[in-house]
RODO-2510 file (C-alpha; in nm, 4 decimals, decimal comma):
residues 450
     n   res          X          Y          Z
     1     x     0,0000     0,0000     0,0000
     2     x     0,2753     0,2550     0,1114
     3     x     0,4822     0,1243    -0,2505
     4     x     0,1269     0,2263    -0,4452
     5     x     0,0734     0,5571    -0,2385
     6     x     0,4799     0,6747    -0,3181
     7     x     0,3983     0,5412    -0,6974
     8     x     0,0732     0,7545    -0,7296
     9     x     0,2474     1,0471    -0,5233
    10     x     0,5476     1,0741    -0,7881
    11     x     0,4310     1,0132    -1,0964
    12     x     0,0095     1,1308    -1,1026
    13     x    -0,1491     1,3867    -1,0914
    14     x    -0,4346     1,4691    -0,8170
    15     x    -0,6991     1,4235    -1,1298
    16     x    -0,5357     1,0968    -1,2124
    17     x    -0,5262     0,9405    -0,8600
    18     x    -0,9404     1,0370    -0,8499
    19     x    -0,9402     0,7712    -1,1543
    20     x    -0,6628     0,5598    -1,0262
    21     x    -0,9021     0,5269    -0,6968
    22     x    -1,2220     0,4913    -0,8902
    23     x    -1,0438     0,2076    -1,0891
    24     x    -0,8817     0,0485    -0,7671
    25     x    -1,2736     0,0875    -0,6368
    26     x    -1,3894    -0,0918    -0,9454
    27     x    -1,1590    -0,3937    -0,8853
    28     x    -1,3061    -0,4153    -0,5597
    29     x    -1,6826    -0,4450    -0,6299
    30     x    -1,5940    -0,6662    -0,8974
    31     x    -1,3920    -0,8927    -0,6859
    32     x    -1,7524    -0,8997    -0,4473
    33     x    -1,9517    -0,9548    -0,7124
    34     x    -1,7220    -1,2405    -0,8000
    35     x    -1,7651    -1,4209    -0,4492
    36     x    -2,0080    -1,7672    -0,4554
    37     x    -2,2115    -1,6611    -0,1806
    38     x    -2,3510    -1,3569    -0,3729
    39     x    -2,5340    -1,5739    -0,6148
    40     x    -2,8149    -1,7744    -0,5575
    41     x    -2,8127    -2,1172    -0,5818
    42     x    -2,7533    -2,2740    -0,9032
    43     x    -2,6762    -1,9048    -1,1167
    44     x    -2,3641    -1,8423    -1,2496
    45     x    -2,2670    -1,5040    -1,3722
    46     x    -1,9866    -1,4236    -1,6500
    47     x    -1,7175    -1,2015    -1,5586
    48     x    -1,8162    -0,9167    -1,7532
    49     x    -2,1495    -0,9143    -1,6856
    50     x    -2,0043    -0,8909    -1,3014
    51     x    -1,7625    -0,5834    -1,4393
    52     x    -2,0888    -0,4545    -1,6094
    53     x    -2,2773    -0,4683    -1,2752
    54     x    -1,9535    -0,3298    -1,1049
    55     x    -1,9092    -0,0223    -1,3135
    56     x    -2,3104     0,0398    -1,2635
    57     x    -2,2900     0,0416    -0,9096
    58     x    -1,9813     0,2717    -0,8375
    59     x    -2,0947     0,4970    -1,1144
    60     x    -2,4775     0,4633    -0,9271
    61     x    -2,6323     0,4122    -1,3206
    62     x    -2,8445     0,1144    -1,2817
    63     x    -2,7977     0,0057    -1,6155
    64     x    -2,7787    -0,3259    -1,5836
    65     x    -2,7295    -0,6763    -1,8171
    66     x    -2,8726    -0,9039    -1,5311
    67     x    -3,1658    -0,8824    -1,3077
    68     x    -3,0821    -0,8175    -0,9330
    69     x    -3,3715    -1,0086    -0,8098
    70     x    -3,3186    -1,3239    -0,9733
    71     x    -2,9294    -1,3279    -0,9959
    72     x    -2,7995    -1,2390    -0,6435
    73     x    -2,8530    -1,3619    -0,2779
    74     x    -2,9183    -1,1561     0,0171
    75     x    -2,5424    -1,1657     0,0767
    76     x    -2,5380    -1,0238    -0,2927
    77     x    -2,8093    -0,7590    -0,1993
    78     x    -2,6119    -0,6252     0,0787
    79     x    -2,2885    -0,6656    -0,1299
    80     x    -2,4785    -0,4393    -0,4085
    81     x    -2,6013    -0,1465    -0,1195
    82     x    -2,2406    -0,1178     0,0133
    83     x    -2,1170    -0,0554    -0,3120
    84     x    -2,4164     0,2364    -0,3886
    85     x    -2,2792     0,3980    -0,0859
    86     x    -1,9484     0,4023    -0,2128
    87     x    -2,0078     0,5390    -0,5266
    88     x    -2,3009     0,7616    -0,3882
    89     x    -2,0530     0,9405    -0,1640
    90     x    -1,7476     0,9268    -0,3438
    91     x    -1,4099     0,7404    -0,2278
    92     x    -1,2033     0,9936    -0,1185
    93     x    -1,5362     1,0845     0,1490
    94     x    -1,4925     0,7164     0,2238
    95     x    -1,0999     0,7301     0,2797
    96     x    -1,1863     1,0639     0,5213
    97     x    -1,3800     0,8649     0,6836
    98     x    -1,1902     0,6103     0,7670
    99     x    -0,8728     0,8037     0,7975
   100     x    -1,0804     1,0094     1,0870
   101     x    -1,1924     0,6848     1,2745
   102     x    -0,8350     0,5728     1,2356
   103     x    -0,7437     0,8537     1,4060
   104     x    -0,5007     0,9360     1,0875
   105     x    -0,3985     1,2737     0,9961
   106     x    -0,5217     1,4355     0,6934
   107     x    -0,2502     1,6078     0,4943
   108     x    -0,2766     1,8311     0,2399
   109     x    -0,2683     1,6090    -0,0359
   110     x    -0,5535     1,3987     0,0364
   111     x    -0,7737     1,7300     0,1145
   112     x    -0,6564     1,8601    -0,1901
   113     x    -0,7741     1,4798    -0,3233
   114     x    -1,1202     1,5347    -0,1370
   115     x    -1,1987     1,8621    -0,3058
   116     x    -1,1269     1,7144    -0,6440
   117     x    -1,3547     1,4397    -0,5990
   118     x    -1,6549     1,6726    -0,3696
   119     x    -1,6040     1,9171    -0,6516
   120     x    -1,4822     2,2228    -0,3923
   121     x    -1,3335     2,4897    -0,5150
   122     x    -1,1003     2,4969    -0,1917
   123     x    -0,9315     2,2808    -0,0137
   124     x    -1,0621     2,5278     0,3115
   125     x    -1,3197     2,2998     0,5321
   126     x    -1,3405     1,9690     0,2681
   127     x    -1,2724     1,7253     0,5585
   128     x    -1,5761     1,8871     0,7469
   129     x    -1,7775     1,8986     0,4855
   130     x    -1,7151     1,5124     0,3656
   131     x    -1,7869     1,4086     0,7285
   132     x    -2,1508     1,6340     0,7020
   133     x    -2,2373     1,4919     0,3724
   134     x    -2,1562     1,1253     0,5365
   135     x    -2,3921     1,1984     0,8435
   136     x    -2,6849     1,3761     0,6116
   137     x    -2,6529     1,0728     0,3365
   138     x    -2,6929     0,8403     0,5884
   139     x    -2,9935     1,0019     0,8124
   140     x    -3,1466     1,0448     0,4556
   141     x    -3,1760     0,7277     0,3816
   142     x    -3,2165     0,5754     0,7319
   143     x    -3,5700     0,7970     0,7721
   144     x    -3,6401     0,6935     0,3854
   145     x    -3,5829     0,3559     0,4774
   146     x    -3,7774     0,3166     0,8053
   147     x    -4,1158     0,4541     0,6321
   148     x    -4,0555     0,2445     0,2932
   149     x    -4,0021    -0,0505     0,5596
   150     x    -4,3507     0,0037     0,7690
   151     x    -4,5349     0,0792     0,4058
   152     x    -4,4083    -0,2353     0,2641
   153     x    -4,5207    -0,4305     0,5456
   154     x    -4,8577    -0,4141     0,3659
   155     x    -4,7027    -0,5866     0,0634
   156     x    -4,4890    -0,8515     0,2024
   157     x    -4,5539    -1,1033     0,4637
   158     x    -4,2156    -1,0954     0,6923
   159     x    -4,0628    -0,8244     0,8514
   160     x    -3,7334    -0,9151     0,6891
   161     x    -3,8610    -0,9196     0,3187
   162     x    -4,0305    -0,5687     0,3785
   163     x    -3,7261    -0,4696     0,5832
   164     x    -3,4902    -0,5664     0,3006
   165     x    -3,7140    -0,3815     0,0199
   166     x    -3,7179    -0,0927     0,2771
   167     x    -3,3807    -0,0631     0,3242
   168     x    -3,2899    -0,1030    -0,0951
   169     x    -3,4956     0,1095    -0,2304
   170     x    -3,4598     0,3547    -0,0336
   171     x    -3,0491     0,3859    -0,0685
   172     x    -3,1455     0,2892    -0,4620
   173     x    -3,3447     0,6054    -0,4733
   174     x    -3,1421     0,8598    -0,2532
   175     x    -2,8055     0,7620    -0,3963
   176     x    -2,9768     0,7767    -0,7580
   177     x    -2,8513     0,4199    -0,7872
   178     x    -3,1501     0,3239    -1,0184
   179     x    -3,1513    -0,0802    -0,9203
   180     x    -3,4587    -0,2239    -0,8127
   181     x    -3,5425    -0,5816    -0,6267
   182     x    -3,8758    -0,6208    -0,8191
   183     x    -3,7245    -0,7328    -1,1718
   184     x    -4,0006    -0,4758    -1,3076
   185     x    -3,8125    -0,0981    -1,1234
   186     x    -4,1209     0,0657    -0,9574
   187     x    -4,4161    -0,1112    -1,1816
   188     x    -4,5517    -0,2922    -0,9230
   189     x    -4,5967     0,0299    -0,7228
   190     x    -4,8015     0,2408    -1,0319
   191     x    -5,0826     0,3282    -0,7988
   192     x    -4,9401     0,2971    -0,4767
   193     x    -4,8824     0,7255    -0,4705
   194     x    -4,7232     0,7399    -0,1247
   195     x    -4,4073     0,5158    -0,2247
   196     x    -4,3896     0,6926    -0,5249
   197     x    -4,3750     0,9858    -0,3338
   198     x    -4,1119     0,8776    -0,0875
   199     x    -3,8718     0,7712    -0,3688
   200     x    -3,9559     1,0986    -0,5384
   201     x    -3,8388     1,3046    -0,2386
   202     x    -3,5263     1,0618    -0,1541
   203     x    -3,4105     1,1261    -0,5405
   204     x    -3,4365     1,5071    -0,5133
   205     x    -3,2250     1,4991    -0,1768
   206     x    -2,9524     1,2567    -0,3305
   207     x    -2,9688     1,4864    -0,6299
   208     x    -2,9670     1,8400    -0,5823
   209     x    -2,6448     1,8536    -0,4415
   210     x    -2,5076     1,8362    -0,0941
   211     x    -2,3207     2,1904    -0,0402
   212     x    -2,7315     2,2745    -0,1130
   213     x    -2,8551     2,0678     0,1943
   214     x    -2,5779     2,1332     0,3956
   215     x    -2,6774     2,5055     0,3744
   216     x    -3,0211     2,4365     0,4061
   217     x    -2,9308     2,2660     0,7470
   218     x    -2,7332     2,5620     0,8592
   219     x    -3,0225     2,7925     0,7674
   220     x    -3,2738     2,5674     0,9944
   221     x    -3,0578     2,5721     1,2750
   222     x    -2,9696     2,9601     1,2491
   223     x    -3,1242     3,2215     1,4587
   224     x    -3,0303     3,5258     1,2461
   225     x    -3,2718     3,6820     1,0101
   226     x    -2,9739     3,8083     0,8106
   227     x    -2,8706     3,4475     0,6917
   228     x    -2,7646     3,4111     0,3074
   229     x    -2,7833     3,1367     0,0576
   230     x    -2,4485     3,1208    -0,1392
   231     x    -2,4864     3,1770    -0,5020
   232     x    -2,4563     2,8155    -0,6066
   233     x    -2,7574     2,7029    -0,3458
   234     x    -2,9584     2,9819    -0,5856
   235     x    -2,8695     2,8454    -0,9318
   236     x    -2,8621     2,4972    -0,8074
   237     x    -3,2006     2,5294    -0,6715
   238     x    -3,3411     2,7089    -0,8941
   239     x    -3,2272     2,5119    -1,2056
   240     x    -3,3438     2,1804    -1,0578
   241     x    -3,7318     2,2607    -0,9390
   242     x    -3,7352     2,4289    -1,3435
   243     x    -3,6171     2,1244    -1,4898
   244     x    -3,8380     1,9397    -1,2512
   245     x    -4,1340     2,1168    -1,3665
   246     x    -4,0575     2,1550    -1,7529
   247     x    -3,9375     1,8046    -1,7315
   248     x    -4,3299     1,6960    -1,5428
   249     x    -4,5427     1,9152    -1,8029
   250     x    -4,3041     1,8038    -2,0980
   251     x    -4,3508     1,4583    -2,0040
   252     x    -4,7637     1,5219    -1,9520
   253     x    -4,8352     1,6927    -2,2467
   254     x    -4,6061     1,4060    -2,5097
   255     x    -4,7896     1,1020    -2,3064
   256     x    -5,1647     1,2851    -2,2360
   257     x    -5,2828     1,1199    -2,5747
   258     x    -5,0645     0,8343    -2,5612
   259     x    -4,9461     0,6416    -2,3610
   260     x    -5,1487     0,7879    -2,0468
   261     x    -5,4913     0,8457    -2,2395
   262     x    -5,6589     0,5433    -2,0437
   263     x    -5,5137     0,6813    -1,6997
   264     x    -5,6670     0,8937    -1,4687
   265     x    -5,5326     1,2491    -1,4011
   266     x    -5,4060     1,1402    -1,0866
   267     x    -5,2320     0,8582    -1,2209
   268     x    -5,0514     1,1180    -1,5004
   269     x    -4,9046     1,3322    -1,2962
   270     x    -4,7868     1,0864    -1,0832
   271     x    -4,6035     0,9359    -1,4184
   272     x    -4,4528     1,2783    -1,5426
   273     x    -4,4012     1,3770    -1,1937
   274     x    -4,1751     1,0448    -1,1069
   275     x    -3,9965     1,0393    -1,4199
   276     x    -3,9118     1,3900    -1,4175
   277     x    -3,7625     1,3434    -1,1003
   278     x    -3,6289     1,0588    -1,2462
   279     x    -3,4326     1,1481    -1,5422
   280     x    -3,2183     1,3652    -1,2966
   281     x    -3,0384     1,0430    -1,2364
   282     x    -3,2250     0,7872    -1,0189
   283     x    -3,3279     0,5625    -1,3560
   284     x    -3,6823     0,4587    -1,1487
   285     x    -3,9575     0,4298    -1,3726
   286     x    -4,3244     0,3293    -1,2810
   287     x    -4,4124     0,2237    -1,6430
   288     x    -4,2901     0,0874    -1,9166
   289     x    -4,0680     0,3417    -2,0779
   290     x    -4,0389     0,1758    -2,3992
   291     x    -4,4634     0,2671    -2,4270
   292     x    -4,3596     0,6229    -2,4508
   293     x    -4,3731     0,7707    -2,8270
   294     x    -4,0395     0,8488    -2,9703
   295     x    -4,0929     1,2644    -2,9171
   296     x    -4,1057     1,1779    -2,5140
   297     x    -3,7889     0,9459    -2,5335
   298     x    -3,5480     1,1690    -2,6900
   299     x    -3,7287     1,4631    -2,4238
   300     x    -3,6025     1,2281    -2,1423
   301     x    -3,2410     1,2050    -2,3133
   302     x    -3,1897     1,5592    -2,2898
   303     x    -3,2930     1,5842    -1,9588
   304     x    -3,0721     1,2873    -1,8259
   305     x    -2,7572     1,4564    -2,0670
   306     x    -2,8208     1,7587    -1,8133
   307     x    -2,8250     1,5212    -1,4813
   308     x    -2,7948     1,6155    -1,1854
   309     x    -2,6599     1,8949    -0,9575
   310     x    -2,2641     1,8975    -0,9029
   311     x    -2,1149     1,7563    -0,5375
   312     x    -2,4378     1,5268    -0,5781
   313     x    -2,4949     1,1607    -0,6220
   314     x    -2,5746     1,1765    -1,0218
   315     x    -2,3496     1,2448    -1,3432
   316     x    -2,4556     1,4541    -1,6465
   317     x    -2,2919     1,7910    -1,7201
   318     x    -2,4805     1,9283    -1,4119
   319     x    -2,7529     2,1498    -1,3573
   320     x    -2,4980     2,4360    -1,3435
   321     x    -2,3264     2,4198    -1,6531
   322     x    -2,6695     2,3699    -1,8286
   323     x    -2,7493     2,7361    -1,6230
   324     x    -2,4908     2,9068    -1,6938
   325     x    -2,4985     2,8303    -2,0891
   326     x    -2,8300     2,9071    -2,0734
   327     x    -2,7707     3,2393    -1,8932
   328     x    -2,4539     3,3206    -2,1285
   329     x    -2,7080     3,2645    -2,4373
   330     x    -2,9808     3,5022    -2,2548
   331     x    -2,6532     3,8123    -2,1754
   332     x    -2,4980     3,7335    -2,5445
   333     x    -2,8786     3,7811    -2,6802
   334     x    -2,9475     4,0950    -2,4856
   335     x    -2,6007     4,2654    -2,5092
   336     x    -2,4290     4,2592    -2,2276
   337     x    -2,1044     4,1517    -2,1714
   338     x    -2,1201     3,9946    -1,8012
   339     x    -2,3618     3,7576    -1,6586
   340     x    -2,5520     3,9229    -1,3539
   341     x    -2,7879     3,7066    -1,1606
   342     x    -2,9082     3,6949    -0,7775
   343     x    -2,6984     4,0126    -0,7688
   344     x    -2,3864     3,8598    -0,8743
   345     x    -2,1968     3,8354    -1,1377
   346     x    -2,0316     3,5096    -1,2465
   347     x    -1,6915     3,5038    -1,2958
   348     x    -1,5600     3,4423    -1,6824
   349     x    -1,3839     3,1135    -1,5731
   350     x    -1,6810     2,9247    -1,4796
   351     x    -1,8616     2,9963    -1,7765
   352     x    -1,5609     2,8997    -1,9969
   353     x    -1,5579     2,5649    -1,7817
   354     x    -1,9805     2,5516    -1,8519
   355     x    -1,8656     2,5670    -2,2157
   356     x    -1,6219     2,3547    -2,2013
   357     x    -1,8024     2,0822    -2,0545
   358     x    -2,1320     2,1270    -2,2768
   359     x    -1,9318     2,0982    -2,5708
   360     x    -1,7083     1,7948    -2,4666
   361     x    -1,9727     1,6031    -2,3627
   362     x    -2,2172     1,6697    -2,7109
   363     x    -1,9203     1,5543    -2,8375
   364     x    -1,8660     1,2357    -2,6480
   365     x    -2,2284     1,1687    -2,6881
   366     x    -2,2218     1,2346    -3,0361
   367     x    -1,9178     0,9899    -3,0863
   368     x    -2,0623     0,7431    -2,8838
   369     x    -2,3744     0,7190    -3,0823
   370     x    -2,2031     0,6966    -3,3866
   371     x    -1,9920     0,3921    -3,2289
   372     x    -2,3256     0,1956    -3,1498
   373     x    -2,5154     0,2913    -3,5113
   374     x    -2,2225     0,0855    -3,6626
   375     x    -2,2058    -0,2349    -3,3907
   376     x    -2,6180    -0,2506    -3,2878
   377     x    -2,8006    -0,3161    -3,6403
   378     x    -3,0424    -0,4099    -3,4326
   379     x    -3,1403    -0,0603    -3,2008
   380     x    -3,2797     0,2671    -3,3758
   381     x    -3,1134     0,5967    -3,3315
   382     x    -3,3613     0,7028    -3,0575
   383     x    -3,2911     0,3755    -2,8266
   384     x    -2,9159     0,4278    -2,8994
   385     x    -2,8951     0,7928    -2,7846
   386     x    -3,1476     0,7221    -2,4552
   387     x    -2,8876     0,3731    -2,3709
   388     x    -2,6333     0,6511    -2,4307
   389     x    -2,7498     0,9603    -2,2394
   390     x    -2,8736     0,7292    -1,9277
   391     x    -2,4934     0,6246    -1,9276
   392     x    -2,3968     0,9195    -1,9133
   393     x    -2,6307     1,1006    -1,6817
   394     x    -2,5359     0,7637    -1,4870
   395     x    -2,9458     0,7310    -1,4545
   396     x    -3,0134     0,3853    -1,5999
   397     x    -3,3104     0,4357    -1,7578
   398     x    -3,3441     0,2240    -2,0794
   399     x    -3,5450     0,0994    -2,3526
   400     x    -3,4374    -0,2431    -2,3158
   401     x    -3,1350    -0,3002    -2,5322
   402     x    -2,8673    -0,2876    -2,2653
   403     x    -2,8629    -0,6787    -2,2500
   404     x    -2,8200    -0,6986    -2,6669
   405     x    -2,5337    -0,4427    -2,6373
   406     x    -2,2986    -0,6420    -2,8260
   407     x    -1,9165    -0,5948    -2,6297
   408     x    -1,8128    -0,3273    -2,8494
   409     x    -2,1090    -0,1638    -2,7016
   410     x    -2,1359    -0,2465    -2,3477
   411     x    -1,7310    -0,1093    -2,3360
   412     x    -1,8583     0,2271    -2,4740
   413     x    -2,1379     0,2346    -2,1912
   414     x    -1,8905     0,1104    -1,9280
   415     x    -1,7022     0,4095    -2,0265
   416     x    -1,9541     0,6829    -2,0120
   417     x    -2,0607     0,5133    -1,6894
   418     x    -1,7230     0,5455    -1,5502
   419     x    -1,6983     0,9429    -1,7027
   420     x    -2,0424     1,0559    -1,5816
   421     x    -1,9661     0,9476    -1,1888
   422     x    -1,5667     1,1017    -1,2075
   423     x    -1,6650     1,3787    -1,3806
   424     x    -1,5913     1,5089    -1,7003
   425     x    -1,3470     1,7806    -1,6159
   426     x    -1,1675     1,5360    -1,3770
   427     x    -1,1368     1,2609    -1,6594
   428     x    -1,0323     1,5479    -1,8996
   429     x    -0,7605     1,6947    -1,6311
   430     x    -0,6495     1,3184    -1,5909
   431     x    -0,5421     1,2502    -1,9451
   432     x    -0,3945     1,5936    -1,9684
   433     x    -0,1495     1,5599    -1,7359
   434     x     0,0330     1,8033    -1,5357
   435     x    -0,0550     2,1777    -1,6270
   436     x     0,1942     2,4330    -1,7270
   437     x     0,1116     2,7833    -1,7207
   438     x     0,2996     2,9808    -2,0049
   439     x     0,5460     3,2645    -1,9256
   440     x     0,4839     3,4098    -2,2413
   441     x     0,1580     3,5546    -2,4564
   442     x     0,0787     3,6227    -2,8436
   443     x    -0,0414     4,0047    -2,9950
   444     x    -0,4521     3,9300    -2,9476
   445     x    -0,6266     3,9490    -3,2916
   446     x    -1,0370     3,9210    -3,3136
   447     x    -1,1737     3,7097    -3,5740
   448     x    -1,5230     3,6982    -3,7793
   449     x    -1,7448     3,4679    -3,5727
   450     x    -2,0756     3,3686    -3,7233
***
């Protein structure tokens, strides 16, 4: 351990020892996932369908080649939670942790490894803030759990079964990890409005960011009337209950005459309500997707390429960057030079980050769709870009092609799985290398744009 820590310290950079760790975390779920006692009886898995299943669950997708219910044990169950927590929270909170029950100190290099991965801009307050994030995830899902648990009582007839269907849906749904123990997501549960309800709340908690409920927290427990939000709790905020509600009447208005013209109202905006909330990145759904016309499908891909918040449980380029290119486009259109907003302005280097990202990422999309037109005949263009964007958005909704993927195409998934839970600016800072600011600049020259 100490030869790999002087190895990583030497030669990588902080953005390459996120990926090294994510890797190293990887190896480890896959190595679980490998074990006998996982399985039930009589089921044998192949190895990269376990690496498939490995990749899902640190990256919290849900995408998945096998089903849950009828491929793993309890022990597997368990096996599968442990690993949403790890990837829900992020490794270098989990190597905080640990380091603070070991009673190890916490040098400068690992908090600068901590902000990297929490995506601080500081390295000021990052153990803190891992260790809040820790407590909050886990009361979060404790309270989420306990209610699921007494609600499913009504459905199951142990204690342990509802217990266990408590207790995994509820991390599924906070930690946006998409995986269900029904074989069917959240079917079963169409008209049942409270659990729909539950997991719609637990989703937007794992998903709108933590920095968000952390302040939130702070603002409940403070006794000044002068208290202020930071500017990222605004945008944040603000960007996720639009999307939430574009993303509901969207979905309502493509389905009313389709696929939800022999439901009731209630039972509608129940539907667009859940899989708003769900394209974030939880990758719940309480119908059928594939029943959704073609218009609604490529809806929910753009809304699952935006994802969710940053320092949060899902992928995507973030609620942010979507914001702020949206806000650039809205200055640019009205001429003004500098983006003002909740009586700020934003500084030039986030936006050029936003930009950055967008593009990258249309690009990487666009790529990746390409890849699949070639290797999966069999899948239209609007199955391959939702398989793609759910990847990506590491939500795990899909329109049932994941298990045809042939392995040309389940490596390109594994790898936007992988990118959408390390980021893309980390993953684009780890194959760069080392950066090297020039001592020197060229005469600037403006060019004809447009």
């Amino acid at each position: 351990m100490r030869l790999w820590q002087k190895l990583v310290n030497r030669k990588m950079t902080p953005f390459q020892m996120i990926v090294a760790y994510y890797c190293i975390a990887i190896a480890l779920s896959f190595s679980l996932l490998r074990l006998p006692i996982v399985h039930l009886p009589g089921v044998e898995v192949h190895w990269f369908d376990s690496l498939f299943m490995a990749v899902s669950a640190v990256s919290v997708t849900g995408l998945t080649v096998i089903d849950v219910v009828d491929t793993y044990s309890v022990y597997g169950i368990i096996v599968i939670i442990l690993i949403l927590q790890l990837g829900a929270i992020g490794i270098m909170a989990i190597g905080t942790l640990i380091w603070v029950v070991l009673g190890r100190k916490i040098g400068m290099k690992e908090r600068q490894l901590i902000m990297i991965d929490s995506n601080q801009l500081t390295v000021s307050g990052v153990v803190h803030l891992v260790l809040q994030i820790v407590r909050i995830l886990i009361m979060i899902e404790v309270i989420g759990a306990f209610i699921l648990m007494v609600h499913y009582s009504r459905y199951f007839d142990t204690f342990e079964d509802a217990m266990l269907h408590g207790v995994f849906t509820a991390v599924s749904a906070t930690t946006n990890g998409g995986f269900d123990m029904t074989g069917m997501s959240m079917q079963p549960y169409h008209h049942d409005y409270f659990i729909q309800f539950i997991c719609i709340v637990l989703v937007m908690l794992g998903a709108v960011g933590f920095p968000v409920l952390i302040e939130v927290k702070a603002f409940l427990q403070s006794n000044s009337s002068n208290f202020r939000f930071s500017l990222f709790t605004k945008i944040t905020t603000a960007t996720y209950a639009a999307l939430f509600l574009v993303g509901a009447i969207g979905i309502f208005i493509l389905e009313i005459f389709h696929s939800m013209k022999h439901m009731t109202w209630h039972e509608a905006v129940f539907t667009a309500l859940f899989h708003s909330a769900s394209t974030r990145s939880a990758g719940l759904s309480t119908v059928d997707v594939t029943e959704f016309n073609e218009a609604t499908q490529v809806f929910m891909s753009f809304l699952m390429f935006i994802g969710a918040s940053p320092s949060s449980v899902g992928g995507g380029i973030r609620t942010t960057t979507f914001a702020l290119v949206v806000l650039f486009l809205v200055t640019f259109a009205l001429g003004h030079e500098k983006i003002h907003v909740f009586g700020r302005t934003i500084s030039q280097m986030d936006v050029s980050r936003a930009f950055a990202v967008f593009i990258v990422a249309l690009l990487l999309v666009m790529v990746s769709t390409m890849i699949l037109l070639i290797t999966e005949r069999h899948a239209t263009l609007t199955e391959i870009l939702f398989e793609i964007t759910s990847a990506f958005g590491t939500c795990g909704l899909s329109l049932g092609i994941t298990n045809d993927l042939s392995a040309i195409g389940k490596v390109v998934i594994l790898l936007l799985m992988f990118i959408g839970r390390v980021g893309l600016i980390s993953f684009l800072y780890s194959i760069g290398g080392n950066t090297r600011k020039r001592k020197y600049d060229y005469p600037t020259e403006r060019i004809i744009i447009g």
